[in-house]
N, C-alpha and C positions, 0 to 999 in steps of 0.2 A: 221263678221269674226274676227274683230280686238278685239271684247268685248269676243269673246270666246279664245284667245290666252291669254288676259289678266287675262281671268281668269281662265284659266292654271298655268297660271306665280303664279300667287298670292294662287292656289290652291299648288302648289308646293313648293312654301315659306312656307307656312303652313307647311307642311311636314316635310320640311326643318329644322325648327323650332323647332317642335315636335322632331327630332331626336339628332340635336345641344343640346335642354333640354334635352332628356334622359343623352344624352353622359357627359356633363358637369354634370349634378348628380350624375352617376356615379363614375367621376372621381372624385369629392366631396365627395361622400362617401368614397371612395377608399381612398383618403385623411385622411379622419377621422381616418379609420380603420388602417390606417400605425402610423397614429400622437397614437393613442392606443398602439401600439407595441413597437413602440420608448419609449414611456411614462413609459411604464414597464419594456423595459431594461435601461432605465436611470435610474430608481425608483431603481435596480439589482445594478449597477454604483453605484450609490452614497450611497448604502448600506455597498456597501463591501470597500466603500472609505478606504486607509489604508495611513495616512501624516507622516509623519516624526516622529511628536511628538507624535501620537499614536503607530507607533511602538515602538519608545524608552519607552513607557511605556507595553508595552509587555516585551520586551526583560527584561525591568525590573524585572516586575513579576515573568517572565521564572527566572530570578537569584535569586530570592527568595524559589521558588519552591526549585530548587535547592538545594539550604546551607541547606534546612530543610530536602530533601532527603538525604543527604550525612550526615545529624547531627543523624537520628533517623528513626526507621523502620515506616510506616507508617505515617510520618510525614507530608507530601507530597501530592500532585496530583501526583507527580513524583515520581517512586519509585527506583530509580538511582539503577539498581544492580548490586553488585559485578559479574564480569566476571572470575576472577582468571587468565585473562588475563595480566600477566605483562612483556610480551618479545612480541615485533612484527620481524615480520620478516627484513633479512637484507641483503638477495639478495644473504646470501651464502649458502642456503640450495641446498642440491642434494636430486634428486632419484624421484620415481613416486609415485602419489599417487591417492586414487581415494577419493571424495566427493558427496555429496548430499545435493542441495539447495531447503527445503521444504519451497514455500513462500504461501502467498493467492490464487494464479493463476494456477502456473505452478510447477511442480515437476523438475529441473533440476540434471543431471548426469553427470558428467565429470571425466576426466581423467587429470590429468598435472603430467610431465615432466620436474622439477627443475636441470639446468645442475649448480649449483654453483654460477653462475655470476649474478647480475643483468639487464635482459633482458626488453626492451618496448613491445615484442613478444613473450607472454609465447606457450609453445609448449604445447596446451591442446586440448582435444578432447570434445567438448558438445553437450548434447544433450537434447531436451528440451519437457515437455508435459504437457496438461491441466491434473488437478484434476480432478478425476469423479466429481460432485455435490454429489452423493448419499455420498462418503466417505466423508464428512463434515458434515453430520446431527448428530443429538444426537442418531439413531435408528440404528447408526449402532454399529458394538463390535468393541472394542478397537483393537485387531489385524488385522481389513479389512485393514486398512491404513497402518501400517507400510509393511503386507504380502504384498500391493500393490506396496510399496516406494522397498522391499527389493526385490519383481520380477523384478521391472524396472532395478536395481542395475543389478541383476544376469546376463539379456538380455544385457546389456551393456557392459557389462564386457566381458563376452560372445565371444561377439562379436570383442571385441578390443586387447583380449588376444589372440585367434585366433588360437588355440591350441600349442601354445606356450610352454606350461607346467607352464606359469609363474602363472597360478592360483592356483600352488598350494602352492605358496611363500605366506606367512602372510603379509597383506597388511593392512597399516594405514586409515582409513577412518576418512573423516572432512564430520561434519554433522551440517548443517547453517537451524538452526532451528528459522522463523519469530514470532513465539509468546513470549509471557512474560513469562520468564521460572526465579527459584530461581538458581541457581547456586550452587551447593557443591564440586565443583572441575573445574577443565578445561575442564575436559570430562566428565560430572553426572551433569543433573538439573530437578528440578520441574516446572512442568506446570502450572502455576499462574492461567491464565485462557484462553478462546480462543478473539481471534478477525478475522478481516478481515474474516465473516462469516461463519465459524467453529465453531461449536458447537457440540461436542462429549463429554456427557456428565462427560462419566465412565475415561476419560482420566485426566481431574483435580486433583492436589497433585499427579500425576504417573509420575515417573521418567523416563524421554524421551528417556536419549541413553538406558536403559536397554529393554524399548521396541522395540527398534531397533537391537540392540543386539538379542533377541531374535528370532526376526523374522528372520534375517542372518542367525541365527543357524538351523531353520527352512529350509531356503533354501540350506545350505550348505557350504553358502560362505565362503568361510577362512579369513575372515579380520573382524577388531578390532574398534572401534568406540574409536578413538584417541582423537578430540576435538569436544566439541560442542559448538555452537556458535552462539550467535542471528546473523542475517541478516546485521545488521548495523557492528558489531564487524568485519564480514570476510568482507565487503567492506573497513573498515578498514586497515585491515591486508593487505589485495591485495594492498590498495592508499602506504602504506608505505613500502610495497615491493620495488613501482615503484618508491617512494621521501620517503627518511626518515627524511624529516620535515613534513610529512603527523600526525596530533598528534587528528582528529576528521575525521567524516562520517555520512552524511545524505542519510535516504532512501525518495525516492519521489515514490514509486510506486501504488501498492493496500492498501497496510499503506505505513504508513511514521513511521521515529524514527532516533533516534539518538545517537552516543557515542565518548566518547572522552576518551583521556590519560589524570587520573589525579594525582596528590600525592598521596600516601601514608597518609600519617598525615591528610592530609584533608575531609579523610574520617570517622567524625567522630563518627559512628554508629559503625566503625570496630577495636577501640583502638586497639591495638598490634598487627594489620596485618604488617606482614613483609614481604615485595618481596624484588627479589636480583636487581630490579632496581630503586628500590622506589616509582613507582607507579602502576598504576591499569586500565586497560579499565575498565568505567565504561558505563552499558545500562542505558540510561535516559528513555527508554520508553514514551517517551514525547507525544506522542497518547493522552494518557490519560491529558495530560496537559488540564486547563481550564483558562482564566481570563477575567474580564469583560469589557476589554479594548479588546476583539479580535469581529471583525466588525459581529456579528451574528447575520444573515437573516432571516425573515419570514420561507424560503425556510427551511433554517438550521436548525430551532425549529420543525416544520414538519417531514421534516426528521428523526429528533432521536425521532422524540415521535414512528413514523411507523418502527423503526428498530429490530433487536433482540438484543439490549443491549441498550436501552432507559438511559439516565442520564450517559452515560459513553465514554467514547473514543472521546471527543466533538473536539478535536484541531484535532486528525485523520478526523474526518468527515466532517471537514470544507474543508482540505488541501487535502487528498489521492484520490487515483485515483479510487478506489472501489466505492465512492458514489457521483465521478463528474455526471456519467448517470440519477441518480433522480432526483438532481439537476438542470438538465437541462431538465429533464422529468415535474418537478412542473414547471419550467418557461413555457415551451411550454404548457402547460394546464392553465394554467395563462391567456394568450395570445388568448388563445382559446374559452376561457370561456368570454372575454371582447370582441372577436373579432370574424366574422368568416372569417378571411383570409386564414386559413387553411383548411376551411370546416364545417361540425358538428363533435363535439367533439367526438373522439376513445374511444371507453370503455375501452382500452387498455393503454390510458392516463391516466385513473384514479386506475389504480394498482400500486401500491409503487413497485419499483423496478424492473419493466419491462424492460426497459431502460439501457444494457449495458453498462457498462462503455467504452469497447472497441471500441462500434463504436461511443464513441464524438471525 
């Protein structure tokens, strides 16, 4: 009896044994597999390291860029363009107005109500909505977009006028146009070319408010396409509503970009431009900026080779919010591919730009 208990016991040890081994392997595996994952986001880490003295040699570069855009038309990564903007706002405008903020994402409509003063509370009405996808490809005609910007306007307005009769008042429109446009007035520009994944062929060299002008006229509207203005300039104009030491504006969203208040004289691609303040919002379009001191990834080469604008827009694609999602689409296939802690790899990991940016 006693030889058959013992050898229970020792049959069971075995077992025991046998299972302790599995588990400890696994958990060594498991080990392995995390020591891989860390491995490559450290690898991510100290790629994108950014020290002090590598920025100040960025910034530097960026100032070079600079003087050579403001000395000469294409001189540049940066094509610094004149805005015609030379008064920003000073908190005593009255009256209402309506605008349209056409950016990479969203179509926004508003309405505000300037009583004179300067307010931290402006009194404005928004309203906000995604772009079709289809109106951003090259297959489509130049008027689906605007007919689509100037039906959103109409239902807005519509709505907010309310049969009032005030729509039949001529009404000022600001129109905060996100791409690289030339500038020939405050209200008149050319469309340089598209980004933040736009691509409408027939719309390059077409001047922007007349398209939109048109399409109003189309729908009815009684109002005037008053200023046009890239994205960075009207956050701008809005910071120096609220602080008039507000004198620059960065965008961080689907792009990025930039502009500031600068002299007159300093622009000197524009000899004898004269404004009645002496100087000038200037768009830096800094998207396009490039230097070889800016921390570019594995990830980041990959990406603009898989983009539709390959070799361009390289400072936007590192920094904007439009291609954080591939970004972190190639890490997680990375990861995947060295590792299966996630499982077997998605087929759906290996498509460029599956990967919204909205949901990182």
């Amino acid at each position: 009896m006693g030889k058959v208990v013992l050898g229970m016991a020792a049959g069971l040890a075995v077992v025991a044994c046998a299972v302790a081994t599995v588990m400890v392997g696994k958990r060594v595996r498991s080990r392995k597999k995390w020591r891989r994952v860390v491995r490559v986001l450290r690898d991510l880490e100290e790629a994108c390291e950014t020290t002090v003295g590598r920025l100040r040699q960025v910034v530097d570069a960026m100032a070079v860029e600079m003087h050579a855009g403001l000395a000469s038309e294409g001189g540049s990564k940066l094509k610094m363009l004149l805005t015609f903007v030379d008064n920003l706002p000073t908190g005593c405008e009255k009256g209402t107005y309506y605008a349209l903020d056409l950016g990479g994402t969203n179509l926004r409509v508003l309405r505000v109500q300037l009583g004179g003063e300067r307010s931290p509370n402006l009194d404005q009405d928004v309203e906000s909505q995604p772009i079709p996808e289809h109106l951003k490809n090259g297959t489509m005609e130049l008027q689906d977009l605007f007919d689509f910007i100037a039906s959103s306007l109409q239902q807005f307005s519509e709505r907010k006028e309310n049969g009032s009769g005030q729509s039949q008042l001529m009404r000022e429109l600001g129109f905060t146009f996100s791409f690289p446009m030339k500038q020939t007035s405050v209200s008149s520009g050319i469309l340089i070319k598209w980004t933040k994944g736009f691509a409408i062929e027939n719309m390059v060299g077409r001047e922007i408010a007349g398209c939109l002008q048109q399409a109003l006229t189309r729908r009815g509207l009684n109002m005037r396409v008053a200023a046009l203005v890239n994205d960075s300039v009207g956050t701008l104009a809005l910071g120096h509503y609220h602080d008039a030491d507000t004198v620059a504006a960065v965008i961080l969203g689907t792009g990025t970009n930039a502009c500031y208040l600068e002299r007159t004289d300093a622009i000197i691609k524009s000899q004898g431009l004269l404004t009645t303040s002496g100087g000038m919002v200037v768009n830096m379009e800094w998207g396009s900026f490039w230097s070889s001191h800016l921390p570019r990834t594995s990830y980041d080469i990959e990406l603009d080779a898989d983009s539709r604008n390959p070799n361009d827009q390289g400072f936007e694609k590192m920094i904007s919010g439009m291609y954080l999602g591939d970004i972190v689409r190639r890490v997680i296939l990375k990861i995947s591919q060295e590792t299966d802690v996630f499982g077997p790899v998605s087929s759906k990991l290996l498509t460029p730009f599956t990967l919204w940016y909205a949901y990182v």
